[in-house]
DRENMI-614156 format. One line per field, with one value per residue: x, y, z of N, C-alpha, C in turn; residue in one letter. Coordinates in steps of 0.2 Angstrom, whole numbers, plus 5000, padded with zeros to 4 digits. Layout:
# DRENMI-614156
n_c1 (X  ...)
n_c2 (Y  ...)
n_c3 (Z  ...)
ca_c1 (X  ...)
ca_c2 (Y  ...)
ca_c3 (Z  ...)
c_c1 (X  ...)
c_c2 (Y  ...)
c_c3 (Z  ...)
bagu (A  ...)
***
This chain:
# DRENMI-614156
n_c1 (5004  5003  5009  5001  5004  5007  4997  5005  5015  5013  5009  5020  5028  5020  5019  5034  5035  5026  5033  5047  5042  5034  5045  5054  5044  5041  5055  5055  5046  5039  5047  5047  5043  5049  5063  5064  5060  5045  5038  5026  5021  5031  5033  5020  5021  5033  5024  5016  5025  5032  5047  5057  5056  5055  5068  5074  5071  5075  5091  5092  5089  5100  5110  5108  5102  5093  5101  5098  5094  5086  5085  5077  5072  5087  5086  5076  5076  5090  5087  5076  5081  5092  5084  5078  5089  5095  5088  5090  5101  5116  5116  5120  5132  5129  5117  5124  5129  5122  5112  5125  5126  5113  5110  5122  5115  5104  5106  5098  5089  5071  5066  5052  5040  5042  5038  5048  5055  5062  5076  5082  5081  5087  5102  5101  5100  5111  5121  5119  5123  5134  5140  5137  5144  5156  5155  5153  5166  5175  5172  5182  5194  5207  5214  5224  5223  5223  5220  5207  5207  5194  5185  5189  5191  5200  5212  5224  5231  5228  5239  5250  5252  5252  5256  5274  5275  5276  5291  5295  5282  5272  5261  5251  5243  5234  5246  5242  5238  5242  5250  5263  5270  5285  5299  5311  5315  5317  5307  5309  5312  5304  5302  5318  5316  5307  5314  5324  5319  5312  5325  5329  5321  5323  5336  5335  5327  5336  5348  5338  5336  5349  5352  5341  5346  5359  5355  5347  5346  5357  5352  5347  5360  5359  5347  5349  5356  5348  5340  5348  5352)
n_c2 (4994  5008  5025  5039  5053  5072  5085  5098  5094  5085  5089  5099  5087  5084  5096  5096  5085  5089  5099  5093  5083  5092  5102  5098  5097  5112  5115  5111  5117  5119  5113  5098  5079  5072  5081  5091  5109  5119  5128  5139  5136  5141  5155  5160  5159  5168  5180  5182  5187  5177  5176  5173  5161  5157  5160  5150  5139  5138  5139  5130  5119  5124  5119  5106  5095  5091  5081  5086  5098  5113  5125  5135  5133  5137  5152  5153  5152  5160  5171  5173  5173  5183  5193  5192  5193  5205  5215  5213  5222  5212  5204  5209  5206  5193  5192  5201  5191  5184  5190  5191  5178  5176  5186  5178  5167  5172  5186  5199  5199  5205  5209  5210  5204  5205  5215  5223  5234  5253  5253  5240  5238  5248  5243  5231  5235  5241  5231  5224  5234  5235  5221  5217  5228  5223  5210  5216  5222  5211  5204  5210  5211  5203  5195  5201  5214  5216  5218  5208  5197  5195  5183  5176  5185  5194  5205  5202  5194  5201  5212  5203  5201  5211  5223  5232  5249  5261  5270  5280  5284  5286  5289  5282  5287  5285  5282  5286  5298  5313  5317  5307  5294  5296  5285  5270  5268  5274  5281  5294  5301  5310  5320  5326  5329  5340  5349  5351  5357  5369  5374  5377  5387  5400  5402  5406  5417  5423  5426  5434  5445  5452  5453  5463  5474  5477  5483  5493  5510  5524  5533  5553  5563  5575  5575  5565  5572  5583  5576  5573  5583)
n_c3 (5000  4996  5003  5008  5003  5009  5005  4997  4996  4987  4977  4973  4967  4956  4947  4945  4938  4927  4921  4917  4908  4897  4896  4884  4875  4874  4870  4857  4850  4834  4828  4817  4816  4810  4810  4802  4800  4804  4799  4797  4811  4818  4812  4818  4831  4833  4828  4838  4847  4852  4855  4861  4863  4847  4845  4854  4848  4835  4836  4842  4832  4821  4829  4827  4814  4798  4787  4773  4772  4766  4758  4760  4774  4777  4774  4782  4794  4795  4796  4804  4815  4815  4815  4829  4836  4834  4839  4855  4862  4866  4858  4845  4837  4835  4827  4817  4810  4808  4798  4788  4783  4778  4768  4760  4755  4751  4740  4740  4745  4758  4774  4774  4777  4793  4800  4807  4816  4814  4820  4820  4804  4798  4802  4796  4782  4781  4783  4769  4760  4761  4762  4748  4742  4746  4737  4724  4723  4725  4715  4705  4711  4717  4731  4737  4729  4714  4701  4693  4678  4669  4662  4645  4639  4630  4628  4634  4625  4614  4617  4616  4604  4597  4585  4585  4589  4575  4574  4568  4561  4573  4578  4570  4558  4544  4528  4515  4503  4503  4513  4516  4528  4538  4533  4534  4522  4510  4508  4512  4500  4495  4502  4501  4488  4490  4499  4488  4477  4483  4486  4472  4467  4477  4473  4460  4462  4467  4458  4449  4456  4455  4444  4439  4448  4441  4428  4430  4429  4434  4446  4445  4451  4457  4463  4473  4479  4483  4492  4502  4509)
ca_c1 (5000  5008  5007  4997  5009  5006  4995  5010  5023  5012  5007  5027  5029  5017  5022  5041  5034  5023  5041  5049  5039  5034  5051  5055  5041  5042  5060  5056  5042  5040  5053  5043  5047  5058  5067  5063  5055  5035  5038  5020  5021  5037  5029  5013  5025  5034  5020  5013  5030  5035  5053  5063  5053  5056  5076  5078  5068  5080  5096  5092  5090  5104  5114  5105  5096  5094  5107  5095  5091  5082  5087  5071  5074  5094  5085  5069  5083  5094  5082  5072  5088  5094  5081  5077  5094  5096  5083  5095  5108  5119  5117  5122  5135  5126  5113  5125  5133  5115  5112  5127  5124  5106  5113  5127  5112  5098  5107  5093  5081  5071  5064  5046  5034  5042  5038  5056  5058  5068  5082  5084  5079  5094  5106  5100  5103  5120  5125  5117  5125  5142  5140  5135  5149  5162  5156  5155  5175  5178  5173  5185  5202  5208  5215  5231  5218  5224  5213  5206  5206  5188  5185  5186  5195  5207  5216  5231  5232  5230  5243  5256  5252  5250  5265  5276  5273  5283  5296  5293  5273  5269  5252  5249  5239  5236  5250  5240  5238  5246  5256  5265  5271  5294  5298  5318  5315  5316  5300  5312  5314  5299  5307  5322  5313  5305  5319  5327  5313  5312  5333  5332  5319  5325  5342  5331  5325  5341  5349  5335  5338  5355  5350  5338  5351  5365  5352  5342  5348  5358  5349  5352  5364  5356  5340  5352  5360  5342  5336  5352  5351)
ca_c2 (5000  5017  5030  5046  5060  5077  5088  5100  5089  5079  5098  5099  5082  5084  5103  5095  5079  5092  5101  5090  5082  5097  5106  5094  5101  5118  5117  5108  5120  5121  5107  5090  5075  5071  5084  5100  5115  5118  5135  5141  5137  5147  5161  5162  5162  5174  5184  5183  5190  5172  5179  5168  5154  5155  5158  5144  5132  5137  5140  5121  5119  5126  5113  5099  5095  5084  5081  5088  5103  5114  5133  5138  5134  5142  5157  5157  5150  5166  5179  5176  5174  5188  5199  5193  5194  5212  5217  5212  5225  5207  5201  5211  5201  5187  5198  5203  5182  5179  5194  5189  5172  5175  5186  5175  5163  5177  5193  5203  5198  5210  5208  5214  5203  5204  5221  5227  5241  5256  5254  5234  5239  5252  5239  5225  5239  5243  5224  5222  5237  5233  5214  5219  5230  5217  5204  5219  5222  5203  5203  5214  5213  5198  5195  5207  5221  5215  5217  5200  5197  5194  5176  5176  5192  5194  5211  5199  5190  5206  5216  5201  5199  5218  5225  5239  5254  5262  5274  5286  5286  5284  5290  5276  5286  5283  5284  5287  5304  5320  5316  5297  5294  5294  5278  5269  5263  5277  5285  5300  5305  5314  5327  5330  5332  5345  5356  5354  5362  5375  5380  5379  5392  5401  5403  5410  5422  5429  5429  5439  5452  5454  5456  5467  5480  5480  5483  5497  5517  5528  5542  5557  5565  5582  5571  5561  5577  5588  5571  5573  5591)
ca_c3 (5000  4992  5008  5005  5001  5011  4998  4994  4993  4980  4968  4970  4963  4949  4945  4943  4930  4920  4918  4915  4902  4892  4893  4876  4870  4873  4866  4850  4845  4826  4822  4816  4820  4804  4812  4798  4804  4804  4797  4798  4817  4821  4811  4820  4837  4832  4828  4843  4852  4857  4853  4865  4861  4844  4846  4856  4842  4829  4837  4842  4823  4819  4830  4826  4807  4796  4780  4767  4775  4762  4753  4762  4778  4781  4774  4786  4801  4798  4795  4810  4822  4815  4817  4836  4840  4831  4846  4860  4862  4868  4853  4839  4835  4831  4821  4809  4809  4805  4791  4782  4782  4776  4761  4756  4751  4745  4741  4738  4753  4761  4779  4772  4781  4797  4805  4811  4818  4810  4820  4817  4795  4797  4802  4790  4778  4782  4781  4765  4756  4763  4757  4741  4739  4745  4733  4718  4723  4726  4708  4701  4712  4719  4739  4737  4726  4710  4697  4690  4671  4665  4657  4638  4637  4625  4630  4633  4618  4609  4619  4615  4597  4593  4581  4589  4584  4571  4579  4561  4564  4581  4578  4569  4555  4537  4524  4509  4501  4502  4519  4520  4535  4535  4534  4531  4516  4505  4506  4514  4496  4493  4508  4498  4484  4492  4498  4481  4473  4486  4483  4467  4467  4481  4469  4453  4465  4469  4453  4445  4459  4454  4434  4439  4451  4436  4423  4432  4428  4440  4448  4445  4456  4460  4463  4477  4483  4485  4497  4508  4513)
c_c1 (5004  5005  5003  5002  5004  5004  5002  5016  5020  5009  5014  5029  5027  5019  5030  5039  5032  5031  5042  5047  5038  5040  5053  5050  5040  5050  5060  5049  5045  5046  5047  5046  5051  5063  5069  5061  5048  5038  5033  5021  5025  5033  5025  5016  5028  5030  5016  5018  5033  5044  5059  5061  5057  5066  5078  5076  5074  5086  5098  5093  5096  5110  5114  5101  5098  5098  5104  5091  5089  5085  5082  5069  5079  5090  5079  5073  5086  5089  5078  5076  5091  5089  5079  5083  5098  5093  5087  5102  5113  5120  5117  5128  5134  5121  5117  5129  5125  5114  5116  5128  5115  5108  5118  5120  5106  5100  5104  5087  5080  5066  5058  5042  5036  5041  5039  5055  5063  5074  5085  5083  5085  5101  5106  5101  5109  5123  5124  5121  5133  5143  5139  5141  5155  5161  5156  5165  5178  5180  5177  5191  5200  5210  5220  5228  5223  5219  5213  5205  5198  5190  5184  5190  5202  5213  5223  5235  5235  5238  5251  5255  5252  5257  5267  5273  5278  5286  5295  5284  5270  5261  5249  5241  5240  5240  5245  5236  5241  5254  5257  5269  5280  5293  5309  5320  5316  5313  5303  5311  5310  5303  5312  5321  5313  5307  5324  5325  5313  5320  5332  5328  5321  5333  5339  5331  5331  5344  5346  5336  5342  5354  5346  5341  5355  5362  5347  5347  5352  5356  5352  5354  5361  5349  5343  5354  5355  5339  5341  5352  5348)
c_c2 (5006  5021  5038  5049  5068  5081  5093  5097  5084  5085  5097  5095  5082  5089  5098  5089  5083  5095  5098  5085  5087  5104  5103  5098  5107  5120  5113  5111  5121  5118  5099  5081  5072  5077  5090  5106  5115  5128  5141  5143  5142  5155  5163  5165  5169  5182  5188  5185  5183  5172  5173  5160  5151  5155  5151  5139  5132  5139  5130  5117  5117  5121  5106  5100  5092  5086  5087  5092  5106  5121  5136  5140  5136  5147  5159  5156  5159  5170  5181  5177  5181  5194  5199  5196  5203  5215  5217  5216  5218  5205  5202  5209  5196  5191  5198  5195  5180  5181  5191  5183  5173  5180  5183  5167  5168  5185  5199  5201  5203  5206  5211  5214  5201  5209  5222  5233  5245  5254  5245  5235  5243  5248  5233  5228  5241  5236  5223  5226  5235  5226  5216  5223  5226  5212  5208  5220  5216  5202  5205  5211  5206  5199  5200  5216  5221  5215  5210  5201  5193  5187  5176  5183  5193  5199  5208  5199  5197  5212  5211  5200  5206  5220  5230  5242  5258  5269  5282  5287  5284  5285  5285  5279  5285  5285  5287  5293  5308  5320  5309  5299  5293  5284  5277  5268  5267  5281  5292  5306  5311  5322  5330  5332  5339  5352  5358  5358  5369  5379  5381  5385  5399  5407  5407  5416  5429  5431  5433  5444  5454  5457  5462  5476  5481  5484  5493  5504  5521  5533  5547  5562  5572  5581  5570  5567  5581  5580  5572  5578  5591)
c_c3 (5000  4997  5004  5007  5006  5006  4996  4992  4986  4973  4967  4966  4955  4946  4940  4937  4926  4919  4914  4906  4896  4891  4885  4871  4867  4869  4858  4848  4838  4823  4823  4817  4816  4804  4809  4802  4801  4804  4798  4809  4821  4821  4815  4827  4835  4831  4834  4848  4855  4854  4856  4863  4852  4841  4849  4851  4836  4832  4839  4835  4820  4821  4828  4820  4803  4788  4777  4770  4767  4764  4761  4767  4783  4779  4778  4795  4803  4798  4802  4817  4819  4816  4826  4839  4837  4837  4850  4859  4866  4864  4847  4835  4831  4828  4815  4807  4804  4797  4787  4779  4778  4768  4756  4752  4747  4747  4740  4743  4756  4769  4779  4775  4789  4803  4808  4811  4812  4813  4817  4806  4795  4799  4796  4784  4775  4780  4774  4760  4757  4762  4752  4735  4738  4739  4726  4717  4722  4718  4701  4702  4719  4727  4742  4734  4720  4705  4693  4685  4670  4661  4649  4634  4634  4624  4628  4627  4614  4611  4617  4606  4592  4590  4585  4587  4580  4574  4574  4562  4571  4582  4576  4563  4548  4533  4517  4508  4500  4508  4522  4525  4535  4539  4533  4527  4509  4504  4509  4506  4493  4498  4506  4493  4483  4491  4492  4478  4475  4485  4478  4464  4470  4477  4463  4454  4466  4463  4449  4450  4455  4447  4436  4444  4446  4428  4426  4432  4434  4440  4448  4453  4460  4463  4472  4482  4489  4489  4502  4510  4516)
bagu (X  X  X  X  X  X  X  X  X  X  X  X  X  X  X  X  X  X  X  X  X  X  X  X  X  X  X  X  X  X  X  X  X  X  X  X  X  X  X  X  X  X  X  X  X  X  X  X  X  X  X  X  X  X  X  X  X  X  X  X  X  X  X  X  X  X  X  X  X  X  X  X  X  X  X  X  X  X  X  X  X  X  X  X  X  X  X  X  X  X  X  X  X  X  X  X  X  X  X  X  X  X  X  X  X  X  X  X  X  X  X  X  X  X  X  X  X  X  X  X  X  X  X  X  X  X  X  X  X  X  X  X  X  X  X  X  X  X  X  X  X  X  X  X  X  X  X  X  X  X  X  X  X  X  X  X  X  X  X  X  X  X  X  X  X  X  X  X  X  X  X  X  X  X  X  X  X  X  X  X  X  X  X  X  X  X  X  X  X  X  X  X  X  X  X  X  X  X  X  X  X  X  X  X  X  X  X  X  X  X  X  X  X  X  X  X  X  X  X  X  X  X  X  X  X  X  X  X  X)
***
C-alpha cells in the first residue's frame, strides 16, 4: 500500500513531472518529428512575440538537422535569428553572423513581412549594402587588390600579338595621300625632293635680283643730293 503523500509535497511532485515532460516540448516548438522546421508554426510564434521561444527552436536547429536541409529553411533560420537577436543589444553580433549568412544565400532579401523596427531595418541595411559592395570588389580585384582578368577576354592575347609601333609614325595614321608617313625605306625621298625644289627656286629668285640691280639706271645725282640736305 503506496502511503498518502502530504498535499503539497504531492502539487510539487506533479508541478516537477509536468516540467519535466513538456520542457521537450516547449524546446522543439516548430521542428517535426523528421526533424525540419513547421515553418508556419514558428511564424505564428513569432507573431505573437514568442521571441525567445522561437530563438531557442531554431538555434536548436541550427545545431542539430537533418542532411537535406532545404534553401528555404537556412534562409527562414537566419532571417528570424537575426532579426530577434538584432533586438538584443547582447546580441548584435550574432545579428549581423545571421544577416550575412542570410545574404550569402539570397542577396537581395528584404525583411518585408516581418515588421522590424527602424532601428533593426537600418542595420540590415548597412549589412546588406556593405555585402554587396564586398562581393562587387571581390569581383574585380583579387585577395592582394589585384585586378582579375575577365574570362574570355582577349586584351592579353591582343597586347602580345599587337605589332610595335613604328618609331617614324607613332600615331599610327594613314600613309595614303598628300602626307605618307617617314619611313627607312626610301620613302624619305619625297622630303628632299622638296627642299630641292624650294633651293632651286630660292636661287632663281636671287639671281633675278642681281640682273635686275645692274640693269636698272643711275639716279640722277642732283636728285640724290636735293634728298640729303
Amino acid at each position: 500500500m503506496i502511503p498518502k503523500l502530504p498535499f503539497p509535497i504531492a502539487t510539487a511532485i506533479s508541478a516537477i513531472v509536468l516540467l519535466l515532460f513538456s520542457a521537450p516540448a516547449m524546446a522543439a516548438l516548430g521542428i517535426r518529428q523528421d526533424g525540419h522546421l513547421d515553418m508556419p508554426v514558428l511564424r505564428k510564434a513569432y507573431m505573437e512575440s514568442e521571441f525567445e521561444l522561437v530563438r531557442a527552436s531554431l538555434e536548436g536547429f541550427l545545431k542539430k538537422h537533418p542532411k537535406d536541409v532545404s534553401r528555404e529553411e537556412k534562409v527562414f533560420t537566419h532571417m528570424y535569428l537575426g532579426v530577434i537577436c538584432a533586438a538584443d543589444s547582447n546580441s548584435q553580433v550574432k545579428a549581423e553572423s545571421h544577416f550575412n549568412a542570410l545574404l550569402q544565400l539570397s542577396p537581395h532579401i528584404e525583411p518585408v513581412d516581418m515588421f522590424v523596427p527602424p532601428k533593426i531595418q537600418d542595420l540590415f541595411d548597412r549589412i546588406k549594402r556593405d555585402y554587396l559592395k564586398r562581393e562587387e570588389y571581390e569581383k574585380r580585384f583579387d585577395a592582394f587588390g589585384n585586378p582579375i582578368q575577365p574570362e574570355g577576354s582577349d586584351s592579353a592575347a591582343h597586347l602580345q600579338t599587337a605589332k610595335p609601333a613604328d618609331p617614324d609614325n607613332p600615331s599610327g595614321k594613314s600613309t595614303d595621300g598628300k602626307t605618307p608617313a617617314l619611313t627607312d625605306d626610301g620613302s624619305r625621298s619625297w622630303l628632299w625632293w622638296t627642299v630641292g625644289s624650294a633651293a632651286v627656286v630660292a636661287a632663281g629668285v636671287g639671281v633675278y635680283a642681281i640682273m635686275a640691280s645692274e640693269d636698272a639706271p643711275e639716279p640722277n645725282r642732283s636728285e640724290v643730293d636735293g634728298t640729303l640736305k
